[in-house]
Each structure stands twice: as C-alpha cells, then as structure tokens.
C-alpha positions in Angstrom: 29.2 -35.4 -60.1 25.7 -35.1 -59.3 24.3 -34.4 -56.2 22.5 -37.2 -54.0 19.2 -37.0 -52.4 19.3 -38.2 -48.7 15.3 -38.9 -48.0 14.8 -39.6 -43.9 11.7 -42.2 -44.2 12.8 -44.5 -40.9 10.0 -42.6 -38.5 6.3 -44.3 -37.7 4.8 -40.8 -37.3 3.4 -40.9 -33.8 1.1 -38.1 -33.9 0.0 -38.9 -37.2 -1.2 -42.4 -36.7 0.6 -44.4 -39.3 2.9 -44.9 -42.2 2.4 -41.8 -43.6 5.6 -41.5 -45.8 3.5 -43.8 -48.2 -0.2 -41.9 -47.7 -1.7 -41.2 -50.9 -2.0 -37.2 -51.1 -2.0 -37.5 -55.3 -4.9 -38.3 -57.9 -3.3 -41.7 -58.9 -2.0 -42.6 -55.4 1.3 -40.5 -55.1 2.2 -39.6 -52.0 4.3 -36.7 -50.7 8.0 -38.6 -51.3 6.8 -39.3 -55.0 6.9 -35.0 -55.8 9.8 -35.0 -54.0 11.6 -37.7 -56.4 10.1 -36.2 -59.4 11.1 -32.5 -58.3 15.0 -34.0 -57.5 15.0 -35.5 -60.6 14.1 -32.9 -62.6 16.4 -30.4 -60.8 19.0 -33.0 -61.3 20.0 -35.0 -58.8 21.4 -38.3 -59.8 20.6 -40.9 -56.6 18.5 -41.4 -54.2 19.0 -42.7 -50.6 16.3 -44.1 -49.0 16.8 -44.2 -44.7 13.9 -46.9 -43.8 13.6 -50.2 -41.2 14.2 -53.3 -42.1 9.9 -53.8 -40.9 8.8 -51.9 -44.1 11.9 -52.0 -46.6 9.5 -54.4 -48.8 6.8 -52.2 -49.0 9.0 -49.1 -49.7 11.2 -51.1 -52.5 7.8 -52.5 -54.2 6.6 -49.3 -54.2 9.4 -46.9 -55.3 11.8 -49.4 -57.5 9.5 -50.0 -60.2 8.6 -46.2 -60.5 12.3 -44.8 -60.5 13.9 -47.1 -62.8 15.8 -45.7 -65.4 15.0 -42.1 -63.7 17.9 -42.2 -61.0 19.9 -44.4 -59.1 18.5 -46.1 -55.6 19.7 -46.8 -52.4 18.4 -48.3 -49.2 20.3 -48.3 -45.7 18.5 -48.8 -42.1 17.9 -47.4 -38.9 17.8 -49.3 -36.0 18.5 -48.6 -32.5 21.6 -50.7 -31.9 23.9 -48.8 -34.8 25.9 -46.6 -32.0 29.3 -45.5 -32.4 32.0 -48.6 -30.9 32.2 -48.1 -27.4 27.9 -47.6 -26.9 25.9 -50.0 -25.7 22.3 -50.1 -26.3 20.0 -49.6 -23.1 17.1 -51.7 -22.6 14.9 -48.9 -21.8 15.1 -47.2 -24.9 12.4 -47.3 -27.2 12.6 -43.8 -29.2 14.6 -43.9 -32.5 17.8 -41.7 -31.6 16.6 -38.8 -34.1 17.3 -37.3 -37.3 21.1 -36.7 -37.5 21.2 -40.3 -36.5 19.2 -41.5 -39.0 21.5 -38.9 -41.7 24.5 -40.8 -40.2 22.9 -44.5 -41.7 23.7 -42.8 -44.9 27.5 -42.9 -44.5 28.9 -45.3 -47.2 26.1 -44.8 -49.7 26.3 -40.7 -50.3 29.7 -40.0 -51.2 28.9 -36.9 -53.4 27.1 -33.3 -52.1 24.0 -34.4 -50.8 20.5 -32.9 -49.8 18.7 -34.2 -46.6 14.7 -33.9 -46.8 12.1 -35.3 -44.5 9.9 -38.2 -46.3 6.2 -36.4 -45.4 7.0 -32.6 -46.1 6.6 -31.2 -49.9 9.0 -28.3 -50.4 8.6 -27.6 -54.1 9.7 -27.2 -57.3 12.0 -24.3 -56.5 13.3 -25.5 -53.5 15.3 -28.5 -54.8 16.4 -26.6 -58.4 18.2 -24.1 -55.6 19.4 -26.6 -53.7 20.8 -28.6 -56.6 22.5 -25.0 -57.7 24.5 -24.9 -54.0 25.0 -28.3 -54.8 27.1 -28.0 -58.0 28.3 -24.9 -57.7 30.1 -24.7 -53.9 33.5 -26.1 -54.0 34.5 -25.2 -50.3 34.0 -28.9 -48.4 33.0 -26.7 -45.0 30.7 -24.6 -47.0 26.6 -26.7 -45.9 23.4 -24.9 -46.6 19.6 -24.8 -45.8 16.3 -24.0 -47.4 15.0 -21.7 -44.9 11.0 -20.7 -45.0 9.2 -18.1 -42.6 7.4 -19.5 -39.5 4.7 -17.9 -40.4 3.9 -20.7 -43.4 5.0 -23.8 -41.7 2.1 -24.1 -38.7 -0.3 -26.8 -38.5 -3.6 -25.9 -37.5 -4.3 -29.4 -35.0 -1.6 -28.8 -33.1 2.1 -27.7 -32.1 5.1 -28.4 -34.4 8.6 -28.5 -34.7 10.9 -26.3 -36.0 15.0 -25.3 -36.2 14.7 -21.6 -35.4 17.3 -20.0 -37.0 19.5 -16.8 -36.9 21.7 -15.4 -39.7 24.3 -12.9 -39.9 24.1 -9.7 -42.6 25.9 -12.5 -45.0 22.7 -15.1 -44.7 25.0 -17.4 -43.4 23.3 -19.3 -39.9 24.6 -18.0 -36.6 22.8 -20.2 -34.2 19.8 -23.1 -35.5 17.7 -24.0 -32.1 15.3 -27.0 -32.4 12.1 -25.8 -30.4 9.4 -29.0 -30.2 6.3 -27.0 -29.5 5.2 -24.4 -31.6 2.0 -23.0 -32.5 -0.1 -19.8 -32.7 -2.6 -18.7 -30.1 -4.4 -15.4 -30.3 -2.4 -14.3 -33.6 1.1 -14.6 -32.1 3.5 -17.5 -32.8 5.4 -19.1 -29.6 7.4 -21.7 -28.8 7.1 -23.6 -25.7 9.4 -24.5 -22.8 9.8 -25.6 -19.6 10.2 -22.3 -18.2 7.1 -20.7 -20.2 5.7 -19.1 -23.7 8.5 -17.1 -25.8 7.3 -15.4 -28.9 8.4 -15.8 -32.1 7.9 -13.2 -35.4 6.3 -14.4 -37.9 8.8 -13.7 -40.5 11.5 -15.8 -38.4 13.3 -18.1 -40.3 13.2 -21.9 -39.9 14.9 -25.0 -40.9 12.1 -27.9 -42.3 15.1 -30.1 -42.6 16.0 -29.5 -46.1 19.9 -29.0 -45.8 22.8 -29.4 -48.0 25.6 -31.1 -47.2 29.5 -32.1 -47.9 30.9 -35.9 -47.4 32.4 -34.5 -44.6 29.1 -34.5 -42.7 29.1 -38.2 -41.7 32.8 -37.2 -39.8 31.2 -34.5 -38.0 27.8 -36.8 -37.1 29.8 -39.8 -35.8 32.1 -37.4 -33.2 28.6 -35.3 -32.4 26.8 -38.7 -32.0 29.3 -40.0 -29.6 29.7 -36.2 -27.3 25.4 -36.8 -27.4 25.4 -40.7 -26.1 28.1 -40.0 -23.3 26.1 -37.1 -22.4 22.2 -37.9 -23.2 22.4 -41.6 -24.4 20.8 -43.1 -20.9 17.5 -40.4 -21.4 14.8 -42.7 -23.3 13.6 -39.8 -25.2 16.7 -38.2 -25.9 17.0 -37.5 -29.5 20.1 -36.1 -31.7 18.6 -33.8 -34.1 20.5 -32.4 -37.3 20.1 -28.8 -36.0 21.8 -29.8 -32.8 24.7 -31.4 -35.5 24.4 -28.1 -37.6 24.8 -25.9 -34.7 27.7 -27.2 -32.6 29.8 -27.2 -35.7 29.0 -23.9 -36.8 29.4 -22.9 -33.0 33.4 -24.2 -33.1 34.0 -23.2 -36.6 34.2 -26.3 -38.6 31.5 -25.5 -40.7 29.8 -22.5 -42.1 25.7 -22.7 -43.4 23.8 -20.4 -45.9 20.8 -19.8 -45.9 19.0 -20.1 -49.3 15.4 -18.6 -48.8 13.3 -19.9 -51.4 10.0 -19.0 -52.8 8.5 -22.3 -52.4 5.8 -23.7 -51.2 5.9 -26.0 -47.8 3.5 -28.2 -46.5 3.4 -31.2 -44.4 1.6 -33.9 -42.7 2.5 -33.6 -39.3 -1.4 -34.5 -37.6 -4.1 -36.8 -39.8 -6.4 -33.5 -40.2 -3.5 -32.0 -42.2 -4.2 -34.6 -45.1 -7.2 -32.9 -46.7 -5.1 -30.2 -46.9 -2.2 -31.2 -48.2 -4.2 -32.7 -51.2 -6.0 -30.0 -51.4 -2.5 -28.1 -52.4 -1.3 -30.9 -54.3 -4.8 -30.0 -56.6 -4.1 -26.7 -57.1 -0.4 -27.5 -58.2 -1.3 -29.6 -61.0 -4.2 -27.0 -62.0 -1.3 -24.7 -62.4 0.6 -26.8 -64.3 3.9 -27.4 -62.0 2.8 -30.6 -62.2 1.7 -33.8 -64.4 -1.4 -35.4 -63.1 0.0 -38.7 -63.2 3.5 -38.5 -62.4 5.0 -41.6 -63.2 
C-alpha cells in the first residue's frame, strides 16, 4: 500500500500577511505545496490529503485538481473550530484555530494507510520525502512513528523569531522528549529560545522537528484521547493551541509510541515573515539550475 501525504494548509499565516500556501515562489507560478507534490510523487506516495477551510477550498481545488490528475489520488477534509471531540462545546471567545494536531486529526477517515504530515509553506526537499517514503514502506511495527529532523542552525528566519519542536534522542536516534518552543531566534551569534522566565540557549547543531512526521493509522486514536485530556485542561484559553509535538511527546512519554529520527540531508526553507519570499525563490532558482528540478513542473 502506498503511503499518503497529509498536507496541513487550514492556517491564514498571521505574521506572514496572507494566503501564503498558494504564493507563487516558482518561475511559472508554483508555489511551495506544488515541490512538495512533485517531490511525494516522485518518491512515491500514492494520495494526497489536503487540510483547508471551507472559505478557500475553491481556490485550492481550482488550483491543485487540474495539476495532479492522473499523478495521485486527492483528498480534501476541513478545519473548523466547532469539530471537538463529543462532550466539547465551542466557546464564544475563541477565535485561534486549535493547532496542528488538531488539524492532523481532520484527516481521520481519509488516510487509512502510513502517512506523512508536512506543513503547506515549508520546502523540505527531494531527499527528505524519498526517506520518508522508505520508513514508510518499510516499518511494519504499528507504534513505530518517525521524523525528519534538521539542525537549528538552518531553520532561522532572519525578520524574526520562529518556531520549533526541540528535540532529544537517545544513542538509538529514537526521540526522548520533542518540546515546542514559539520564540526562537539568534542574537549575537547564539541561538535561544524564549520563555516566560527568560533567554535559554540552544546549540546550533540541536535537532528540530519542522513538522515532517511519519505516522501509523493508529495516530488519529491517540489525537482524539490527547485532544480531549488538552480541551478539559486548556480548551477555555483563547490561544491555547494542541500542537503535534505535544501529541508526539505524551505518547512517547507513557510508552505507546516510539519515534526515529531520520536526519536528512535536505534542504529546508520556509516562509514564515513576507521578507522570507525573496529568499525562498531565490533557493528555488538555484534548485532548478542544479537540475533537482524541472522549470515548469507541471
């Protein structure tokens, strides 16, 4: 069975300014999303889910059906505030979508092979999904996830603070604990992260998640229990937000899962702030100088 790509597309993109899961970063209009379906194609995966909102779902489908016909098989589910587990109630204050292992759990029903979770606006590369779709195919333990994990060091943004699972692994390169941290950035030459209580450095070889995982059918299981322990404890914070390290984390934490890390040599870049787009086609140039890619990919 082939492996399905999970893409998380629902988000606006608040420091960005925009849409920018369709901003055009290629020569003929491509944007980040469209090397990412060329690269899981080509690596072999064999369908595509798309997590959107309802607001844009015509813009995405007019966009990405016509393209990926014939090439793999397409999905689309939604995020939206109200889907809680039964027994959760929407609050009228909240305005924030609920986070990224939320928006994975919208995928439950439609991905009922191994799957691959990716961000919309980050480009891992080439290599990163041919590895991925290896794990993929080759693990037959259903407890047995993984991650693409990249140093620090290359995943800064230079207009502002980012953020980051921070990972650590055990001699087997299997994760011990994966910490979201939501402000990091490098001052001075060092890299920290940012708390409440202060500046923490980090090494610059330090391993962290960009949100590529692999994942079992079991996942969706494990998200809808982790969902509900969040909302009963968390769900009347506005900003509170149910992250898929946080998901990763507790369950490797009480033994239900275990997570290798596959380090890659890939490249990573992203759009996180608007002055990152020069950038990013600025890469994308130099890629299909080298040949890893077609100019006009579809």
């Amino acid at each position: 069975m082939k492996p399905v790509l999970i893409i998380l597309a629902a988000g606006m993109g608040s420091r960005y300014g925009g849409l920018k899961q369709m901003d055009e970063v290629g020569p003929h209009g491509e944007a980040i999303i469209d090397y990412s379906l060329y690269d899981a194609i080509r690596a072999g995966f064999g369908k595509v889910v798309f997590v959107i909102r309802h607001d844009f779902a015509e813009a995405f489908m007019n966009r990405f059906n016509p393209r990926l016909e014939g090439k793999i098989e397409v999905s689309y589910v939604y995020q939206s505030l109200d889907k809680l587990p039964d027994g959760f109630q929407l609050s009228p204050e909240r305005e924030k979508p609920w986070g990224t292992a939320h928006a994975l759990w919208m995928a439950d029903g439609a991905a009922d092979a191994p799957m691959a979770v990716i961000n919309a606006d980050d480009f891992y590369g080439e290599k990163a999904y041919q590895a991925m779709a290896r794990f993929l195919t080759s693990s037959a333990d259903p407890n047995e996830y993984a991650m693409i994990g990249y140093n620090v060091e290359n995943t800064l943004s230079d207009h502002g603070t980012v953020s980051r699972g921070v990972c650590e692994t055990d001699q087997a390169g299997y994760l011990t604990t994966v910490v979201e941290r939501t402000k990091i950035r490098e001052e001075n030459g060092t890299i920290y992260f940012f708390e409440a209580d202060g500046a923490h450095p980090l090494s610059p070889k330090t391993p962290v998640s960009m949100n590529f995982w692999g994942l079992k059918p079991n996942v969706f299981e494990l998200t809808k229990a982790g969902f509900s322990q969040f909302l009963s404890e968390h769900g009347h914070e506005p900003k509170s937000e149910y992250y898929i390290p946080l998901l990763i984390n507790d369950n490797i934490v009480n033994g239900k899962i275990r997570t290798k890390v596959i380090e890659c040599d890939s490249p990573w870049f992203g759009v996180t702030y608007i002055e990152d787009k020069p950038i990013v086609k600025g890469r994308i140039s130099e890629l299909i100088r080298d040949g890893i890619y077609p100019e006009k990919l579809w």
